[in-house]
N, C-alpha and C positions, 0 to 999 in steps of 0.2 A: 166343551162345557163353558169354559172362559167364554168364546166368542157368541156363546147363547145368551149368557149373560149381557153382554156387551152389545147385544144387538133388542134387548128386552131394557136396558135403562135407554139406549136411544131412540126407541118409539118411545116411552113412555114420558119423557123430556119432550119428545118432541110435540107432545099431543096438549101440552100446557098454553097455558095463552100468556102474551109477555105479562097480565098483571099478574098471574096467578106464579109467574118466577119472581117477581118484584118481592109480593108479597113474601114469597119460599125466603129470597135473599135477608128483608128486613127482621124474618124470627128468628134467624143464628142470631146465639147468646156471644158477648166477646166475656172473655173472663178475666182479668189484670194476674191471678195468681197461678194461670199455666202459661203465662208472656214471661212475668218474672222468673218461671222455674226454667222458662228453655233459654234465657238468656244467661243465667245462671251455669246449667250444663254443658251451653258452648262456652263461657269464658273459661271454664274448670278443663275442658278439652281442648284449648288453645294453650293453657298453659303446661297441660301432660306434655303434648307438644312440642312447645318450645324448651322442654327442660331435657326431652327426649334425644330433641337436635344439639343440645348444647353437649350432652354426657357421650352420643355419640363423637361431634368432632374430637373431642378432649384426648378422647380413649383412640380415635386413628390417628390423631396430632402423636400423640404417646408414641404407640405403636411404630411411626413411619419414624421421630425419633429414635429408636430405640433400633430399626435397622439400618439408619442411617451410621449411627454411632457401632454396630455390627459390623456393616460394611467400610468404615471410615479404619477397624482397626485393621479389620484383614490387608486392607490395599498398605498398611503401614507395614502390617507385615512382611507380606511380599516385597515391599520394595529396601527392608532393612532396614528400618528407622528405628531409632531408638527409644525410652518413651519419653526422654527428652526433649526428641526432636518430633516425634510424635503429639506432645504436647502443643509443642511451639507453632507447629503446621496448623491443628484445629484455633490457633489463637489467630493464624492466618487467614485462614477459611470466614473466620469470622467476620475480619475486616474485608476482606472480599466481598463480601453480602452477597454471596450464593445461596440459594435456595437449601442444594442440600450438600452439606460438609464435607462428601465423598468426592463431590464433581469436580473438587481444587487438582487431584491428582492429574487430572487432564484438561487443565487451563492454564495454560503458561501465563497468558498475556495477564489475566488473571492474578496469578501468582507474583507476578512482579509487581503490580499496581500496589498489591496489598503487601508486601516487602519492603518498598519505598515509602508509603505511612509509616510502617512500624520503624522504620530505622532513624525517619525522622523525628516519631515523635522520641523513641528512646534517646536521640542526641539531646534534645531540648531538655528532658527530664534527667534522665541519669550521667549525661556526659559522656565521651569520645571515648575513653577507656570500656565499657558496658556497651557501646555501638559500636566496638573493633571487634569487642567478642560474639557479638549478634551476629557483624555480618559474617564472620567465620563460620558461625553454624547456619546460618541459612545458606550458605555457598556449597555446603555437605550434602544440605537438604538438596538442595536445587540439583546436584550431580545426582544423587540418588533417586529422583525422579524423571531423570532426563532431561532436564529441559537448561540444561548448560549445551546440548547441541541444537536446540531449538533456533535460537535466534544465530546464525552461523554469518561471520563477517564473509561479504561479500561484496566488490567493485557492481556487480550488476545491479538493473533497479528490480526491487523485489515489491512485491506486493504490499501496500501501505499497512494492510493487520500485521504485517511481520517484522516491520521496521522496528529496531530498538536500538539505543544510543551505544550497545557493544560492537554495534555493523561499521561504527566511525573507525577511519582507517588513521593511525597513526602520521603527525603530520599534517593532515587534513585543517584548512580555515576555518575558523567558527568565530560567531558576535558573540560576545556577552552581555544582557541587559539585567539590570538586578532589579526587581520586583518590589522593592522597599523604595528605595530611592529613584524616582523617576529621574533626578539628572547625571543617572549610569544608565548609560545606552548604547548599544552598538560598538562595544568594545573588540578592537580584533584579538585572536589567540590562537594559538597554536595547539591542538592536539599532542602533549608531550607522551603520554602512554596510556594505552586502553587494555586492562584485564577484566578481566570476570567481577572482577571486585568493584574496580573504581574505576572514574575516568579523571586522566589528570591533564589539566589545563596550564598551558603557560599562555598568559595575558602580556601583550603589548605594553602595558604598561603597568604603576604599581597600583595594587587593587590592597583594598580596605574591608575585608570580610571576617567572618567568624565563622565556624561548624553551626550548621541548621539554618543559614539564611539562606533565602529562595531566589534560586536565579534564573533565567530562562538561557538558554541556549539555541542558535537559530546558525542553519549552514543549508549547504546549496549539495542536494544528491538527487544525480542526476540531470532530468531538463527540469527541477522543482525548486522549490524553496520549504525548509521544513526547521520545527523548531518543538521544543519540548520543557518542562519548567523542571528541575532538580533544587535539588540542595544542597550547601557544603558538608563534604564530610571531615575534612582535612584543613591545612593549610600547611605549606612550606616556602622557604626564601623562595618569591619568583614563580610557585607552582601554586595551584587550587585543584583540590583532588574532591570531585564531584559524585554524589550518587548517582547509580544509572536510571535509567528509566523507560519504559515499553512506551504511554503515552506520547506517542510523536506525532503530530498536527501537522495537515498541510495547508502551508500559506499561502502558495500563489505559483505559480511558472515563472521561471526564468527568463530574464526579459531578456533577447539579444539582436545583437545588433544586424541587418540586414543589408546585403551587397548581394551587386550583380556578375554573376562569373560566365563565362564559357565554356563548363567542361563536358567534353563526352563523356559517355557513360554505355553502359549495360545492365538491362533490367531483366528480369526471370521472378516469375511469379514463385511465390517458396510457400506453399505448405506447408501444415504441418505433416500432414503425412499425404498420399493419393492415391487411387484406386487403380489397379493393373490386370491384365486378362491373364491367364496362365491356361494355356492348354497342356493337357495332361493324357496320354494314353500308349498304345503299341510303338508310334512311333517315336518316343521321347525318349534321350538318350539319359544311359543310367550315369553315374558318378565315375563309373570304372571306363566306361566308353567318351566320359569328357575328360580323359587325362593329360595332361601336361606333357606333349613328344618331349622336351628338354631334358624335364628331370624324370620323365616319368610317375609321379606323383599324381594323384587323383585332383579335378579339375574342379571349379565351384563357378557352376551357372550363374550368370551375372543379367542373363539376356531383360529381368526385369526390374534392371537398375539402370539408370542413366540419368546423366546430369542436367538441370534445369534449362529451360528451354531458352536463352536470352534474346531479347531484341532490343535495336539501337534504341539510345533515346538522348539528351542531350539538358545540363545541370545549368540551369540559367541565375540561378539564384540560391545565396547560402547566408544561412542564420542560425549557427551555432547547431543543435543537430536538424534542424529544419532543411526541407530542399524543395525548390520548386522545380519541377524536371518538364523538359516537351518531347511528348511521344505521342503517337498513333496508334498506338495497343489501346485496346479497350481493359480500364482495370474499375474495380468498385471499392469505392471507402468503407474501411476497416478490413481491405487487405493485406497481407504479406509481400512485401518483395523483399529477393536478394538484389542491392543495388550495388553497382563498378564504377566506379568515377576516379578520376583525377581531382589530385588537392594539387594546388600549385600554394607552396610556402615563399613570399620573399623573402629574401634574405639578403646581406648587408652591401653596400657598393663595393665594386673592387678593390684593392689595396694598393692608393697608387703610389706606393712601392714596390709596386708588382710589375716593373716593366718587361716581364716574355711574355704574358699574355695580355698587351697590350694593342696585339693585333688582332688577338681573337675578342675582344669588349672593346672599341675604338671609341665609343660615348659613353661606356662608365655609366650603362644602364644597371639597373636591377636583376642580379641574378637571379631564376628561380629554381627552386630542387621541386619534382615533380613526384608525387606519391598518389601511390595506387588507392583509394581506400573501397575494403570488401565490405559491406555490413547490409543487416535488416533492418528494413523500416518498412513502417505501418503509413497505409496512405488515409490522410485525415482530410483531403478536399480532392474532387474531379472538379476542371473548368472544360467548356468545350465551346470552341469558337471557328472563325471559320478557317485559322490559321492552323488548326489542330487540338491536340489535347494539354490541358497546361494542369498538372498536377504537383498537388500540395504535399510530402508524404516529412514522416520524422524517422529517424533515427532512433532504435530501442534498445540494443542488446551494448553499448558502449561502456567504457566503466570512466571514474572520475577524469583519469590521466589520457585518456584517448577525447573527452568530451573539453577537457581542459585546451586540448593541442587543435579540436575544430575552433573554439572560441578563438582562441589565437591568430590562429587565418583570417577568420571571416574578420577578425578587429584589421589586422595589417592589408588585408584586400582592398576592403573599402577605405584606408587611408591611401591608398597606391590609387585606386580610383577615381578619391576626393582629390588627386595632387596632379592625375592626367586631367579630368574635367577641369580644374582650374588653368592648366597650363594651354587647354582647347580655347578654353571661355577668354584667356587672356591674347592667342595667336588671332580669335575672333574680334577683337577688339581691335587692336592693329591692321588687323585686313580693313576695316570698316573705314578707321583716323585715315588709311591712308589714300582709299578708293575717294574719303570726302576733300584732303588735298588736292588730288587729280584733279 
């Protein structure tokens, strides 16, 4: 029916001639008061509309508060907070600026950013006495959520989201720069004791502070440079007792110094883990049949375990954990090795008070004590020439005191090396004065 129609107004249009459409077009009437009325009807439907959208969001805005604040008590529940500290945590969350007030319960990093505002602003306002008792109950807080094991002190380098100022190992060097005063800079200090609570500094010399001024703190973990801004919490004769801080920034690599060595070595590619074949059927011997003849005791198949596979290679150069090694193995950047090397340490001239082994050191050279070192490193450049392969790798799993004792070397290495080239550089001169007397 439709398409009968539809096929009876297009002959009929079609059979017009254009003036007789002209004309058709010029006798539509416009009317001004059915424009005005539909212009009317849509602004009144734009504004159903937009009142529609508005009482909507309100009402889910409502709602997703209202199970936020649901689920905000239950996780309080659960984890035993009281509603004092229940209180104090959503006053947390706040200064956090999380979306939703539940999701503090599992944000450490989080949690502490917004801990370190509040305790500072409470020094500023209320005074040390009201900021001793603050941080007592957020330290409750902080155990009762877990995240007192979160941040766990460690000698290894750990992943920079994890870093936070409780990982400082007591003892450890650290600058001090105050933030107020530009001409306090680069203070040294000493790490006198690190808790849960505070960090307390002994400075190199006397220092002029108060609780709540902003200081930055800047120290050397691992092969980095890293640094963080606090506040005081404390003072004592000789001691500055700092809040902690998660916010830890990195500034730059460790610049070190670079000498030429000789040491053999062994390298073995280390995954993390690798793939192995196991065959399995009639003739595989069961646990009872791989017994121990000795004791007797049931025996544990080992056949798919074996130690990495090593080959020579040889440590031409060292710079603090850096190494440049020459080898013929084919390895790719951003691999694994287990590398074997000699560290040769000098150590002091003979004692010449020491005449019996005067025949064993007859020139009163430089002893050296010879140490094996085991470690991983990650290879960060391949060269390849026609002499072989000359590879660039670092040193990663090392902690402060083992990274402290390569800087060491490689400093006294190349002093031993700056003292033979000079002593070369000076028998070369001589040869020369004497060959031009000739």
């Amino acid at each position: 029916m439709i398409k009968s129609i539809n096929l009876f107004l297009f002959d009929f249009l079609a059979k017009l001639t254009p003036i007789q459409r002209f004309e058709a077009a010029r006798e539509l009437s416009y009317s001004p008061s059915i424009s005005r009325w539909f212009l009317i009807s849509a602004g009144f439907v734009i504004v159903i509309l937009v009142v529609l959208f508005v009482m909507v969001t309100f009402y889910r805005r409502k709602y997703e508060v209202r199970i936020s604040q649901s689920m905000f008590s239950d996780y309080a529940k659960q984890r035993g907070l009281s509603p004092k500290q229940k209180k104090l945590l959503f006053n947390i969350a706040g200064k956090a600026q999380v979306k939703r007030k539940e999701a503090i319960f599992n944000l450490p990093v989080e949690f502490e950013r917004a801990v370190s505002r509040l305790i500072t602003e409470t020094l500023s306002s209320e005074g040390t006495e009201k900021a001793v008792a603050l941080r007592k109950e957020l330290f409750e807080i902080r155990r009762k959520l877990g995240f007192d094991t979160y941040f766990t002190k460690s000698d290894t380098l750990l992943k920079p989201s994890k870093l936070n100022s409780r990982q400082l190992k007591e003892g450890k060097e650290v600058y001090l720069t105050s933030l107020k005063n530009s001409s306090i800079e680069n203070i040294k200090a000493i790490i006198s004791e690190n808790t849960e609570m505070e960090l307390k500094i002994k400075p190199s010399v006397l220092i002029d502070t108060s609780p709540g001024k902003r200081w930055r703190i800047t120290y050397n973990f691992g092969a980095g440079i890293w640094e963080f801004d606090t506040t005081v919490f404390s003072t004592e004769p000789g001691l500055i007792a700092f809040n902690h801080s998660s916010e830890i920034r990195y500034v730059n690599r460790r610049r070190f110094l670079r000498t030429r060595v000789n040491s053999p070595a062994l390298i073995a590619n280390f995954p993390f883990s690798r793939k192995v074949t196991v065959e399995t059927g009639k003739g595989s011997k069961s646990s009872e049949e791989n017994e121990n003849p000795e004791t007797g005791q049931p025996g544990t198949k080992t056949d798919n375990i074996s130690p990495p596979d090593f080959f020579p290679a040889t440590v031409t150069e060292l710079a603090g954990p850096g190494l440049q090694i020459e080898t013929d193995e084919n390895v790719d950047i951003g691999q694994r090795l287990l590398v074997i090397f000699e560290m040769k340490e000098p150590q002091a001239r003979k004692n010449p008070e020491d005449n019996d082994n005067e025949d064993a050191n007859p020139d009163n050279s430089l002893v050296e004590n010879v140490e094996v070192v085991e470690e991983v490193a990650e290879v960060k450049r391949v060269e390849v020439s026609s002499e072989g392969k000359m590879i660039v790798a670092e040193l990663i799993s090392f902690s402060d005191i083992e990274l402290d004792k390569l800087v060491k070397v490689t400093n006294e290495t190349a002093l031993k090396n700056s003292a033979k080239d000079d002593k070369e550089d000076q028998q070369n001169n001589e040869e020369a004065t004497s060959s031009v007397n000739v």
